[in-house]
Backbone as CSV, one residue per row, in Angstrom:
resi,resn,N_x,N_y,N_z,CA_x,CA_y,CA_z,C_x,C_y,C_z
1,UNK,-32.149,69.468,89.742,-33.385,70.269,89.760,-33.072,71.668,89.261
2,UNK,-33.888,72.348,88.353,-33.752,73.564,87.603,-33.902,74.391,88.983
3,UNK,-33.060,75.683,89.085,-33.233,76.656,90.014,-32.862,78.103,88.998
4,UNK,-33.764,78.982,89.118,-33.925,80.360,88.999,-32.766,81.155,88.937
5,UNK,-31.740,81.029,88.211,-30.872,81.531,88.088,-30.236,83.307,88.029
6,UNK,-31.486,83.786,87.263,-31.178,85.456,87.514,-31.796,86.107,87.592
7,UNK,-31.656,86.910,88.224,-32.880,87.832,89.070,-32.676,89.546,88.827
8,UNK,-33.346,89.809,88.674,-33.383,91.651,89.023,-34.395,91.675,90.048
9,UNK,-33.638,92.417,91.024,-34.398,92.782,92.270,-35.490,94.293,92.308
10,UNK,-35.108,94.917,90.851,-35.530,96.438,90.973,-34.666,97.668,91.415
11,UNK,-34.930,98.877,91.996,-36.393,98.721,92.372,-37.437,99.417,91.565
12,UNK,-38.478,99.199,92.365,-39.347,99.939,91.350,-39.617,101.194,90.249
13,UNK,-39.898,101.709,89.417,-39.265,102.870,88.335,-37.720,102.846,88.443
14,UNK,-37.295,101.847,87.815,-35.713,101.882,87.513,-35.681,100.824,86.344
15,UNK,-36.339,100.631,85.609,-36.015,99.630,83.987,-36.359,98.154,84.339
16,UNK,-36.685,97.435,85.214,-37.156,96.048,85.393,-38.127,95.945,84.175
17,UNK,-38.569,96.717,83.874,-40.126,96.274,82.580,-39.344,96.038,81.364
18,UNK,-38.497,97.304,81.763,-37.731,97.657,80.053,-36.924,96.407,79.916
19,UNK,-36.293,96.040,80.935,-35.252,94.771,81.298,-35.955,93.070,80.937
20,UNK,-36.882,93.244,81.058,-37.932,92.150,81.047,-38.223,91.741,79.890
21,UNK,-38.640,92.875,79.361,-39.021,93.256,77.816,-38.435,92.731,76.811
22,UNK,-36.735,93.052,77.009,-35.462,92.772,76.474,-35.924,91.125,76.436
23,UNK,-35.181,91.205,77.965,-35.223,89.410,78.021,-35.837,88.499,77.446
24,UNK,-37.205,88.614,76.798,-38.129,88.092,75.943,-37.890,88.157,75.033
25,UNK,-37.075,88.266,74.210,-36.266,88.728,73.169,-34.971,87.892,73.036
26,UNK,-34.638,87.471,73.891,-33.092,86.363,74.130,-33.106,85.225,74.046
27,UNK,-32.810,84.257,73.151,-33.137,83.125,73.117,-32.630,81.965,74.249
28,UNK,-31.572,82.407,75.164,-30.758,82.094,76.277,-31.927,82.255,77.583
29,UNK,-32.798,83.040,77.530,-33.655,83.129,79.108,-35.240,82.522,78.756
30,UNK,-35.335,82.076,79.993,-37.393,81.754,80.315,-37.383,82.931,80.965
31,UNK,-38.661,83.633,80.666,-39.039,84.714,81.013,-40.392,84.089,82.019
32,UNK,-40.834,84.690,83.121,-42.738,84.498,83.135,-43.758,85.179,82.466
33,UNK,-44.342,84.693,82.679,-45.797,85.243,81.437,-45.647,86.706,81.696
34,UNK,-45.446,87.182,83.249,-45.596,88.224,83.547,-44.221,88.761,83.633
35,UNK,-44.060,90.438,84.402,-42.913,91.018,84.621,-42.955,90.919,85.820
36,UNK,-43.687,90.457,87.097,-43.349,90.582,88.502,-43.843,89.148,88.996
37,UNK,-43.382,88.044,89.422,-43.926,87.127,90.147,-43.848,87.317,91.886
38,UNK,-43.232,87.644,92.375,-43.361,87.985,93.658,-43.147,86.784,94.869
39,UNK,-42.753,85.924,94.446,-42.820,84.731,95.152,-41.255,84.865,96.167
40,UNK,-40.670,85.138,96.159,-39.562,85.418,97.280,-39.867,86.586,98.208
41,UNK,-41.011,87.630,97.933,-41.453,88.320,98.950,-42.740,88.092,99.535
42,UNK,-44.371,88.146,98.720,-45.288,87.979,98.983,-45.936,86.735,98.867
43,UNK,-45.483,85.937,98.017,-46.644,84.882,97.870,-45.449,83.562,97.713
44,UNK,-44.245,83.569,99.090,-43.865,82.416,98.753,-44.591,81.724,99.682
45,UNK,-45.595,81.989,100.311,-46.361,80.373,100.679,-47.119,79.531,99.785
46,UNK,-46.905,80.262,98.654,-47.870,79.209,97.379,-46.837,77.876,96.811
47,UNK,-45.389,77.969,97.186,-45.043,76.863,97.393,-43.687,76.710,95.901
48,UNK,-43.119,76.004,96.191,-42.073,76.054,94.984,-42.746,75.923,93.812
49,UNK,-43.556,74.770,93.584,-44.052,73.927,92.783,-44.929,75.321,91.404
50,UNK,-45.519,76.051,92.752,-46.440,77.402,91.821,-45.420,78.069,91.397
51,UNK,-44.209,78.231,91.904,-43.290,79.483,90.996,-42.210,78.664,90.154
52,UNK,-42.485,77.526,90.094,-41.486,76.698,88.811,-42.859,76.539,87.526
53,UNK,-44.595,76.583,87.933,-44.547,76.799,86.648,-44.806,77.906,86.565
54,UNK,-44.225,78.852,86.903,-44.088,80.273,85.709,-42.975,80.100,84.694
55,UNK,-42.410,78.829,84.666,-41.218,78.497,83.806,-41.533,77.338,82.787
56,UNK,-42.665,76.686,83.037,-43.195,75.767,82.862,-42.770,75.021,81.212
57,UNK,-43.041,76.464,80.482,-42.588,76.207,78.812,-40.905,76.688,78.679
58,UNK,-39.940,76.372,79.766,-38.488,77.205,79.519,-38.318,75.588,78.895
59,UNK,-36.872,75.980,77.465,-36.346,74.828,77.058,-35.345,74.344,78.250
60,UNK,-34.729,73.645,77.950,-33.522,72.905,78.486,-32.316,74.020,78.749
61,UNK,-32.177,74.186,77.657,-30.585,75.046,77.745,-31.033,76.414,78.479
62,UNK,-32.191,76.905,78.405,-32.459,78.758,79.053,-32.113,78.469,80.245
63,UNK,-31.897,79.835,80.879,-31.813,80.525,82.137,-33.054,80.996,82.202
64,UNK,-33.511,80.848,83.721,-34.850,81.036,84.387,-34.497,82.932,85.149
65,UNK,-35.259,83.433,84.498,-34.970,85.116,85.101,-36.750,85.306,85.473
66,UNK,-36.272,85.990,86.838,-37.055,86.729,87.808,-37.147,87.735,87.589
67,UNK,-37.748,89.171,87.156,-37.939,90.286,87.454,-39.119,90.975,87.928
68,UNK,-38.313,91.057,89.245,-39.448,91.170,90.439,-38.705,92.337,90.906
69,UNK,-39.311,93.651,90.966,-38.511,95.249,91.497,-38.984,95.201,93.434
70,UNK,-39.483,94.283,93.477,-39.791,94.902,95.406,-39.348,93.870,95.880
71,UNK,-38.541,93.400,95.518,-37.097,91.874,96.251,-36.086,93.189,96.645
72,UNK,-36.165,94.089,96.189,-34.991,95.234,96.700,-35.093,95.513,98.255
73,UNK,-36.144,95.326,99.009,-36.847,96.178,99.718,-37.129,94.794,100.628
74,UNK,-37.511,93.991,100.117,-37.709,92.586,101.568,-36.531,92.518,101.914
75,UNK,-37.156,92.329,103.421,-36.214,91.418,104.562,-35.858,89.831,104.400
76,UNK,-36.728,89.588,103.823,-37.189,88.138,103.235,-36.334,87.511,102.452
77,UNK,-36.571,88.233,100.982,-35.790,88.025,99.696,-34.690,87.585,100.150
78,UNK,-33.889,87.918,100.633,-32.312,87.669,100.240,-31.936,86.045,100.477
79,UNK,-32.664,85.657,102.015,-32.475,84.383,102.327,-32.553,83.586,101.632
80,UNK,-33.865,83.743,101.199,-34.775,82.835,100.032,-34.261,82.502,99.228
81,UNK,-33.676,83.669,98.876,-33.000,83.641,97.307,-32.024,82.189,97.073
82,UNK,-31.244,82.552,98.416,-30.053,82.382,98.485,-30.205,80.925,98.504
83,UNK,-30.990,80.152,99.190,-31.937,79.034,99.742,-32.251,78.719,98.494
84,UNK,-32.717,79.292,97.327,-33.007,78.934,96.095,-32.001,78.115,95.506
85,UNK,-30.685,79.018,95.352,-29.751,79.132,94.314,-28.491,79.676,94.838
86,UNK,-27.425,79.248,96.136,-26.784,80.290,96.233,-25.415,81.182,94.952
87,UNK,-25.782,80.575,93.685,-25.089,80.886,92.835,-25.783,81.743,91.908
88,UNK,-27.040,82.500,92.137,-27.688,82.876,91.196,-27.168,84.438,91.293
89,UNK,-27.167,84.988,89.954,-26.667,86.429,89.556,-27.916,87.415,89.947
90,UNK,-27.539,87.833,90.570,-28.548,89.188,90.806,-28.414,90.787,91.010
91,UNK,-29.417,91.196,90.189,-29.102,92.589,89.525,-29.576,93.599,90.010
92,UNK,-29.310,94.853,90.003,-30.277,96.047,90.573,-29.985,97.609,89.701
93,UNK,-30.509,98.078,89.369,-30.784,99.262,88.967,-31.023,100.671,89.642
94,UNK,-29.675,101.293,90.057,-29.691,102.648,90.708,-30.119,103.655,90.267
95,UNK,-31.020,104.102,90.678,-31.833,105.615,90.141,-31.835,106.221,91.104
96,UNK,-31.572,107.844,90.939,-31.586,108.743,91.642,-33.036,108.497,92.793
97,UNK,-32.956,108.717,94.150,-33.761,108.160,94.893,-35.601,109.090,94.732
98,UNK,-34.806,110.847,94.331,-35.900,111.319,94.312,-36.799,111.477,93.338
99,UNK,-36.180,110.780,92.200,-36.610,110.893,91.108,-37.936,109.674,91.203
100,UNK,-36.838,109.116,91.660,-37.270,107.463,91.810,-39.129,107.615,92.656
101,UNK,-38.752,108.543,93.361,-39.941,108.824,94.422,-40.923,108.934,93.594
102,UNK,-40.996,110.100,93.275,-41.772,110.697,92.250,-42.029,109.767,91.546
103,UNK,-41.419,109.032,90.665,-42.359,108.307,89.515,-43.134,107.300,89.479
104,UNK,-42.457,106.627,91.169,-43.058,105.746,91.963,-44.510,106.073,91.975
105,UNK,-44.443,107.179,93.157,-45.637,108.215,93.274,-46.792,108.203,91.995
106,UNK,-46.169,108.383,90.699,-47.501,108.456,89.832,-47.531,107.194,89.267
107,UNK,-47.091,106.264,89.476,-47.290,105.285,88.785,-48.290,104.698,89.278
108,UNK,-48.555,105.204,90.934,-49.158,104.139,91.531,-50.506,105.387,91.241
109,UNK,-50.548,106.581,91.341,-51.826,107.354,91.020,-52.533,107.097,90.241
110,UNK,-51.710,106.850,88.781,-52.292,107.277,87.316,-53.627,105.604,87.277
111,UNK,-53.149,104.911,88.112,-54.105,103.549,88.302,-55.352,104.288,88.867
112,UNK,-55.172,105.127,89.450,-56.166,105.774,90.443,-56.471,104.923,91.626
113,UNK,-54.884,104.399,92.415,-55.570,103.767,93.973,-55.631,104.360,94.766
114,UNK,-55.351,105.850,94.812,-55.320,106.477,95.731,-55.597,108.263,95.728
115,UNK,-55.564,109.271,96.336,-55.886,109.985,96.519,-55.142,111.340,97.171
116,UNK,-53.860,110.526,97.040,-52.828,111.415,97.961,-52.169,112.183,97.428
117,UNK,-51.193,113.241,97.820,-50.328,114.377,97.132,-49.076,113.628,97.627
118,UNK,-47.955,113.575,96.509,-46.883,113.781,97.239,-46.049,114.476,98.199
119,UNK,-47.122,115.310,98.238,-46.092,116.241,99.607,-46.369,116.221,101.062
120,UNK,-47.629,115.125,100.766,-47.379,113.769,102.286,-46.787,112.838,102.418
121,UNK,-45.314,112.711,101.847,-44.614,112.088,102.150,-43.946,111.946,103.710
122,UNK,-43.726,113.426,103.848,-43.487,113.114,105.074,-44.675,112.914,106.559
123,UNK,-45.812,112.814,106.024,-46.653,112.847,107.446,-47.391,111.801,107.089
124,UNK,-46.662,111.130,106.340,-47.726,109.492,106.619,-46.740,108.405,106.314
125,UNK,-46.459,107.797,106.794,-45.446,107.129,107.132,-45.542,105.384,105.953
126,UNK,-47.138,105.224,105.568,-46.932,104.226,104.852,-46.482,104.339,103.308
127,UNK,-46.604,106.101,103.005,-46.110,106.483,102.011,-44.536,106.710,101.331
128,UNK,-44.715,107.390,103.040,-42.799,107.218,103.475,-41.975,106.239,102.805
129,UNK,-42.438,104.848,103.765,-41.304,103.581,103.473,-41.720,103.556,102.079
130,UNK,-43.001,103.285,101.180,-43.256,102.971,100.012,-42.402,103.726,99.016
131,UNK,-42.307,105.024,98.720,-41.758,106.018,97.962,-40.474,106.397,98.200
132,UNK,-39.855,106.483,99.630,-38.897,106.875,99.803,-37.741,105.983,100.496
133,UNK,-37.922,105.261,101.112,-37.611,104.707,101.923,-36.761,103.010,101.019
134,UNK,-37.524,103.061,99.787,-37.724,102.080,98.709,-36.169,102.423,97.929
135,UNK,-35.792,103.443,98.066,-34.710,104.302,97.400,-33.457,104.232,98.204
136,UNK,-33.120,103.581,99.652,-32.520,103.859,100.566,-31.398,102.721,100.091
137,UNK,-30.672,102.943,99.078,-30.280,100.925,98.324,-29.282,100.880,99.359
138,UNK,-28.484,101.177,100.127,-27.608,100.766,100.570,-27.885,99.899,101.741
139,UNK,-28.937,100.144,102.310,-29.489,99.510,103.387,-29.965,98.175,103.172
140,UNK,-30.837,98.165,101.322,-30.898,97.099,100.636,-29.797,96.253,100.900
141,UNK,-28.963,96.603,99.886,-27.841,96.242,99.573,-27.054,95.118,100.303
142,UNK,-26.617,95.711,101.093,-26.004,95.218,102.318,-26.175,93.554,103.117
143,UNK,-28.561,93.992,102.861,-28.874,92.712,103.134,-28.658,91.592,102.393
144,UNK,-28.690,91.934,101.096,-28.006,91.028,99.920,-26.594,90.781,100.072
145,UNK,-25.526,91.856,100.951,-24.328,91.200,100.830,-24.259,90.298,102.002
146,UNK,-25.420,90.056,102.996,-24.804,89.083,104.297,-25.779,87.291,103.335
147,UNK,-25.905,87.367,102.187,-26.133,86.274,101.644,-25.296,86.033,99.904
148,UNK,-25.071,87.239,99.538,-24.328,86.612,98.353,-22.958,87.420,98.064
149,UNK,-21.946,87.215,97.633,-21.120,87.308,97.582,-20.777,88.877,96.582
150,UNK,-19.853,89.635,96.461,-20.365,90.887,95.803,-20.384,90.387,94.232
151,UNK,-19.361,89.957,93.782,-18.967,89.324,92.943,-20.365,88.795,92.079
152,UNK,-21.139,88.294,92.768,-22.305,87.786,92.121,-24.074,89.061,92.077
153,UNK,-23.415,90.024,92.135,-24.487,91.640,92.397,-24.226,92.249,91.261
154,UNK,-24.842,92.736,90.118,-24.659,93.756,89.455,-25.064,95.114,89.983
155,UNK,-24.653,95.894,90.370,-25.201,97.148,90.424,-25.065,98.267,89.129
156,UNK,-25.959,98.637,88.319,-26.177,99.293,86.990,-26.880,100.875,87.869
157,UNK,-26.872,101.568,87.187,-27.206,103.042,87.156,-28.215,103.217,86.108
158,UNK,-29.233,103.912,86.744,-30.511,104.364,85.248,-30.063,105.117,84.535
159,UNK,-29.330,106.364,84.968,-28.765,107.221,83.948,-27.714,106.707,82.747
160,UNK,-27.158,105.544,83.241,-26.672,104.777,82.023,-27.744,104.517,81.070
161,UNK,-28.702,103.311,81.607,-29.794,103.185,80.953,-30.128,103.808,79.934
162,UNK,-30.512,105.285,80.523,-30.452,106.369,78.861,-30.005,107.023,78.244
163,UNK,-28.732,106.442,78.775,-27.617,107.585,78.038,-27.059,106.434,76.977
164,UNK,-26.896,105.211,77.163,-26.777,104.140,76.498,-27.361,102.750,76.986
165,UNK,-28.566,102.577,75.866,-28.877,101.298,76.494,-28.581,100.207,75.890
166,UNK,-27.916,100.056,74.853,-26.988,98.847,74.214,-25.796,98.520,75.152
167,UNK,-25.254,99.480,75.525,-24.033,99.314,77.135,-24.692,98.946,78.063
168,UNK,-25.700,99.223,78.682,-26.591,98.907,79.460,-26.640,97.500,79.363
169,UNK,-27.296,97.510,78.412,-28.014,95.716,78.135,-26.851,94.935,78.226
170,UNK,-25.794,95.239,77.071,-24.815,94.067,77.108,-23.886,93.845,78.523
171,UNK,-24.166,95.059,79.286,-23.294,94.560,80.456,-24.400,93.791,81.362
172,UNK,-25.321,93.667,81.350,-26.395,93.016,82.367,-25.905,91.261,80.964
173,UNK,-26.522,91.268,80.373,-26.456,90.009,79.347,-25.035,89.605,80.002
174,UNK,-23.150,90.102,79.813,-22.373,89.566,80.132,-22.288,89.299,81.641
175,UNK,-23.100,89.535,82.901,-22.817,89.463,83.685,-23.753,88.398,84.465
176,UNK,-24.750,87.954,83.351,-26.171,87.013,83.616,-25.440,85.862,82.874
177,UNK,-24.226,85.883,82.342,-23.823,84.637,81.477,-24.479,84.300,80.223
178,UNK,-25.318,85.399,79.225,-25.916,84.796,78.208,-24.943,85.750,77.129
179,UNK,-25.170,85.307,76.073,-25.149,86.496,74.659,-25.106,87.494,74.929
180,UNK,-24.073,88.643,74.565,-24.715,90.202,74.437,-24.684,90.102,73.348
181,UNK,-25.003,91.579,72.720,-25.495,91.927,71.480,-26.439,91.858,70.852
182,UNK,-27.667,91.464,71.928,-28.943,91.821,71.914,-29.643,93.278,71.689
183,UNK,-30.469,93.173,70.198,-30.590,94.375,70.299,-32.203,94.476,69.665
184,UNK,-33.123,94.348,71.115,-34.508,93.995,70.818,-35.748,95.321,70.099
185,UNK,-36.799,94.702,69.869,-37.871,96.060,69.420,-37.577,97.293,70.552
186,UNK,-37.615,96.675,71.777,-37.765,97.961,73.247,-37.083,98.676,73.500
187,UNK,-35.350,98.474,72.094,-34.256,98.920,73.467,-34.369,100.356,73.171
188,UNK,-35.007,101.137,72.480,-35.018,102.675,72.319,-36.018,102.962,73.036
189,UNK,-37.277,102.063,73.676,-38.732,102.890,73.782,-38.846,102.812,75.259
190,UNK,-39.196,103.753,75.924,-39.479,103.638,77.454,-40.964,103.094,77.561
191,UNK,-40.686,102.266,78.283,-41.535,101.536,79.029,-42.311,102.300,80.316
192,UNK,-43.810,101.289,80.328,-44.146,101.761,81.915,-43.968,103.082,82.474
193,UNK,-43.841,104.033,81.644,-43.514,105.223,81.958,-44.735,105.913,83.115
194,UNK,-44.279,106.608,83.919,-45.326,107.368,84.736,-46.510,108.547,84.267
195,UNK,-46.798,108.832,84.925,-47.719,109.807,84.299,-48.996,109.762,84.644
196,UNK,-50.152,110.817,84.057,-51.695,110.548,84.490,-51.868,109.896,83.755
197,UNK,-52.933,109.366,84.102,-53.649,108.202,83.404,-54.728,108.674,82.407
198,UNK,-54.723,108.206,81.075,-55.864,109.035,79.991,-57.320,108.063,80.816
199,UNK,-58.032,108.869,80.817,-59.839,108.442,80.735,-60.718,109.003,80.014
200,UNK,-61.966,108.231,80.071,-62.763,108.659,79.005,-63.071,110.795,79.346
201,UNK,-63.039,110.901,80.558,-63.046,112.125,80.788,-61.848,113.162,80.270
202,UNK,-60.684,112.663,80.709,-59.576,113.268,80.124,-59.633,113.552,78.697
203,UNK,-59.855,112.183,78.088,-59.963,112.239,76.490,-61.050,112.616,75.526
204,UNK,-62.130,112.436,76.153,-63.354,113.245,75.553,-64.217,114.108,76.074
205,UNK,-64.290,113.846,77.383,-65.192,115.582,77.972,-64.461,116.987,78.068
206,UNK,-63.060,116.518,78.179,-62.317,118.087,78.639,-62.010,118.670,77.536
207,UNK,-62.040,118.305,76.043,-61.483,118.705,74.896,-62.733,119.374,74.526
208,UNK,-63.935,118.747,74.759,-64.947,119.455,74.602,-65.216,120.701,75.354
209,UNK,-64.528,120.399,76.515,-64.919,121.926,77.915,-64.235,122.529,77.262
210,UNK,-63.094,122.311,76.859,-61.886,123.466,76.055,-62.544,124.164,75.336
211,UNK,-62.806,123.862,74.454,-63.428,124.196,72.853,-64.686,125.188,73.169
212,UNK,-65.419,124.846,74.144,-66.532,125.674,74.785,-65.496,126.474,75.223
213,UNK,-64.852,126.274,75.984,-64.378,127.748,76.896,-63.273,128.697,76.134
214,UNK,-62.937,128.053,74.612,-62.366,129.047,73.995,-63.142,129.478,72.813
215,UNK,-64.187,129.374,72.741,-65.403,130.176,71.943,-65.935,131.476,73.096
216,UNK,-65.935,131.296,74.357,-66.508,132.033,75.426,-65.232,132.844,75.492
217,UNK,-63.956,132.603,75.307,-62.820,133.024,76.067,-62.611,134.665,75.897
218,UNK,-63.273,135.342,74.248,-63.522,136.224,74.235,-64.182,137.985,75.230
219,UNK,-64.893,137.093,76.135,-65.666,137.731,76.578,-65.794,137.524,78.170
220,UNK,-64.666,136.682,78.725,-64.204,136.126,80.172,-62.560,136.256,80.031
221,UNK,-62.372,136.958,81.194,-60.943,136.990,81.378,-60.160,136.664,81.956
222,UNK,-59.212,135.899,81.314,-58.322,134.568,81.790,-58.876,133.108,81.470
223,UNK,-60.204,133.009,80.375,-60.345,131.925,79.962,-60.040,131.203,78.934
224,UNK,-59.453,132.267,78.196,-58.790,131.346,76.824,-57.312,130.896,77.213
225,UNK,-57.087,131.800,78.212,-55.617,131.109,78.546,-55.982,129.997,79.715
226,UNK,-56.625,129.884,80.396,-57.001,128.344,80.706,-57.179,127.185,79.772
227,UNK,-57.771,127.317,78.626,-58.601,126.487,77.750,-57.515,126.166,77.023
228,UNK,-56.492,127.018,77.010,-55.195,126.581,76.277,-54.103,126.325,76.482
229,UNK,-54.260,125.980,78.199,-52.774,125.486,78.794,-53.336,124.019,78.224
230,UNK,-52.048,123.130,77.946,-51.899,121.652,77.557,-52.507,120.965,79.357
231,UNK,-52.400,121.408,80.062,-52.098,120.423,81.156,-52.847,120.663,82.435
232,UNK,-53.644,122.349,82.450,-54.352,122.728,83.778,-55.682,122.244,83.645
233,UNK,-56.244,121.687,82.336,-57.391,120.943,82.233,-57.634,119.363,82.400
234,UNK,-56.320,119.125,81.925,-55.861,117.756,81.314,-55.828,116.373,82.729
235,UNK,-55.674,117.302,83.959,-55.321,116.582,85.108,-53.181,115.907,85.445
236,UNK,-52.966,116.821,84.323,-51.882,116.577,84.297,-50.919,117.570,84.965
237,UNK,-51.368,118.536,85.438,-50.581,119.467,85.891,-49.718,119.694,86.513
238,UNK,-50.083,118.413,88.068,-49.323,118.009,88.882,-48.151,117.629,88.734
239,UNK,-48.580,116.303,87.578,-46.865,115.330,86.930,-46.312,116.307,86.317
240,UNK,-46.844,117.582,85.288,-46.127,118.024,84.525,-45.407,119.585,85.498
241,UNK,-45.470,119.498,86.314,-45.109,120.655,87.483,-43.873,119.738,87.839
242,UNK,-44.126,118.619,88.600,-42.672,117.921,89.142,-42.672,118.108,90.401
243,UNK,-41.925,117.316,91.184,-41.584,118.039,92.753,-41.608,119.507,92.752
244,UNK,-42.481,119.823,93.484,-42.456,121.011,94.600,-40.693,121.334,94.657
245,UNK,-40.621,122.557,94.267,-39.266,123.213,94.285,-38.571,123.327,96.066
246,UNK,-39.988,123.649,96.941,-39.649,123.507,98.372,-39.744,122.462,99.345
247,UNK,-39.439,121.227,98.131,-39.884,120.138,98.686,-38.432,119.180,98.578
248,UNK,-37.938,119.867,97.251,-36.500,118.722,97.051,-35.961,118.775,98.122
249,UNK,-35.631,120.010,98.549,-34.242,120.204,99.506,-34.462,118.906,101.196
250,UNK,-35.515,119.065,101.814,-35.912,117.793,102.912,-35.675,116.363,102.014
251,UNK,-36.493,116.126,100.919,-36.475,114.630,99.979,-34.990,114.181,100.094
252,UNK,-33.874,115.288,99.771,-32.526,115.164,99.422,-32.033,115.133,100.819
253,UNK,-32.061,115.693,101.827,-31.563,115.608,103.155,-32.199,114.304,103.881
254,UNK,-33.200,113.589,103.403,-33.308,112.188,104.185,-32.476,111.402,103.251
255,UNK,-31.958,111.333,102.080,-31.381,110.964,101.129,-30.307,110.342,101.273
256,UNK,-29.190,111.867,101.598,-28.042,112.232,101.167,-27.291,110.609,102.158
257,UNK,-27.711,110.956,103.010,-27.091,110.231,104.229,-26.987,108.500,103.525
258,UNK,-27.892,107.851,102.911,-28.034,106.717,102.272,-27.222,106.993,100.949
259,UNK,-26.809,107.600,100.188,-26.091,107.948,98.823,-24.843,107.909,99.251
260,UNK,-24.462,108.718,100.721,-22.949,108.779,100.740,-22.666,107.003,101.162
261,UNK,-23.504,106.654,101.818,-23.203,105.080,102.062,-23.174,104.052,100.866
262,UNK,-23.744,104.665,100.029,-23.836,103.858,98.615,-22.926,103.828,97.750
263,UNK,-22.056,104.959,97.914,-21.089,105.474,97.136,-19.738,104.843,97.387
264,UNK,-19.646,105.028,99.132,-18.963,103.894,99.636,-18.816,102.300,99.262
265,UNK,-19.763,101.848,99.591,-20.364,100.284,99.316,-20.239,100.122,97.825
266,UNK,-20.310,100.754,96.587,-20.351,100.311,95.586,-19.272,101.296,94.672
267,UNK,-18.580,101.933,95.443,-17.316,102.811,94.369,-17.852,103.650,93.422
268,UNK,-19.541,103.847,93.103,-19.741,104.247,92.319,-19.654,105.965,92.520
269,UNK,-19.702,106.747,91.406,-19.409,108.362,91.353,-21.401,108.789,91.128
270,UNK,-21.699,109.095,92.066,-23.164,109.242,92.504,-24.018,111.172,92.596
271,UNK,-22.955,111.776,92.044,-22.843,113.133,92.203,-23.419,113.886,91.447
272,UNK,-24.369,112.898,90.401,-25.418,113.718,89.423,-25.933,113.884,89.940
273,UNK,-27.134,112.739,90.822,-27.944,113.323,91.826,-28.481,113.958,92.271
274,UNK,-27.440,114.526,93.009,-27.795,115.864,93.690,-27.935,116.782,93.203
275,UNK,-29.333,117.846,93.940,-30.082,118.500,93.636,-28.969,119.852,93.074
276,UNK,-29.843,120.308,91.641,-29.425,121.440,91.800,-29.631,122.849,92.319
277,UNK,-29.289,124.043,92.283,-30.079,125.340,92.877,-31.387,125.528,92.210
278,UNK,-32.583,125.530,92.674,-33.779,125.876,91.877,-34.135,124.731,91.182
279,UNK,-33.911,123.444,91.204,-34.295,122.580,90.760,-35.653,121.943,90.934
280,UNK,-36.349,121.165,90.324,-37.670,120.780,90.622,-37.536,119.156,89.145
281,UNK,-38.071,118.009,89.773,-37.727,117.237,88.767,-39.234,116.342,88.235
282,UNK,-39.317,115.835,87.164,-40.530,115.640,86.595,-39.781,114.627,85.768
283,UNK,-40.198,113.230,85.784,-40.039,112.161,85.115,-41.174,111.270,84.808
């Protein structure tokens, strides 16, 4: 019986799309129609049968890949997995946690589901685990090592990602058992990127308010320099501001404590990270 062989767990804003993207591109993997099936966290009561056909058109010889970014984060996942396939390769993508927050944060805005500031992170607690808490990999981690062996975990870094993503790729490809030297339409273009979301308002009423308010700007003061910031009209101001400068230093102190454990657990040198003096970050 075919079993699901490789997985990226995420987590979320850390390259699963970009990773996905790739993979569709490899003649060695079945991809699903989609980039997230979810069936080892949310919807495995729909039954094996529903998450084998998301594979439905894989040939014979492919590898069946999962990329699902919130398997990082279940209690669930790991068993399952393991219950699946206990030989299956599975991957994860380390990104700085606060960065990670943040882009989390607008990714889920720019949809417009919600209404919140990031700098209730700390006084609402479902935002908490979602944004921050999502970032804590070692705690992940761990649960994945009381089911698979380390040997069978990639742990990759985002800042690799863009500092080289041909190294990137081919070490995920040699460690999934297919071809490297894959080198698809995506591997230069960021994906899924965060940000506000364009609307018909963004894109056609405010260019018009502009244009009015810099014909007026003459004769009102401080309105042409409104009308001509890129971003205080735009609704973009927020993303393009970044964390609150008095906000890193707490983000990084619930952090730190999970990084030094990570650093441990995976040998890796984790010391970009951290914040610098006066820093504020925008991704």
């Amino acid at each position: 019986m075919k079993r699901i062989e490789i997985v990226h767990i995420g987590p979320q804003k850390s390259g699963t799309t970009w990773l996905y993207r790739c993979m569709l591109e490899h003649p060695e993997v079945a991809c699903p129609p989609q980039d997230t099936i979810h069936y080892f966290d949310m919807l495995y009561h729909r039954g094996r049968d529903w998450y084998v056909g998301h594979f439905r058109d894989a040939a014979a010889h492919q590898r069946w890949f999962d990329p699902t970014p919130s398997y990082i984060r279940s209690t669930w996942a790991p068993r399952r997995l393991r219950e699946e396939n206990p030989s299956a390769r599975i991957a994860l993508c380390l990104r700085n946690p606060v960065e990670r927050a943040f882009s989390h944060y607008w990714h889920e805005k720019k949809k417009l589901r919600f209404d919140f500031r990031f700098e209730e992170v700390f006084s609402n607690y479902d935002l908490y685990s979602s944004w921050l808490e999502t970032g804590f990999y070692a705690e992940h981690l761990e649960r994945y090592l009381e089911h698979f062996p380390r040997e069978q975990i990639l742990c990759q870094r985002f800042d690799d990602l863009g500092h080289d993503p041909e190294g990137f790729l081919d070490a995920f490809c040699r460690f999934a058992g297919i071809a490297d030297g894959l080198r698809p339409e995506v591997l230069h273009r960021k994906v899924n990127v965060a940000g506000h979301k364009r609307t018909f308002i963004s894109s056609r009423v405010l260019p018009k308010m502009k244009g009015a308010m810099r014909r007026l700007g003459g004769g009102v003061p401080g309105l042409s320099r409104i009308a001509n910031d890129e971003t205080l009209l735009s609704g973009r101001s927020e993303y393009a501001r970044g964390i609150p400068a008095e906000l890193v230093g707490p983000l990084w102190e619930a952090c730190e404590p999970e990084v030094r454990r990570l650093e441990r657990l995976t040998g890796l040198d984790l010391s970009s990270w951290r914040p610098r003096a006066g820093s504020a970050v925008a991704t």
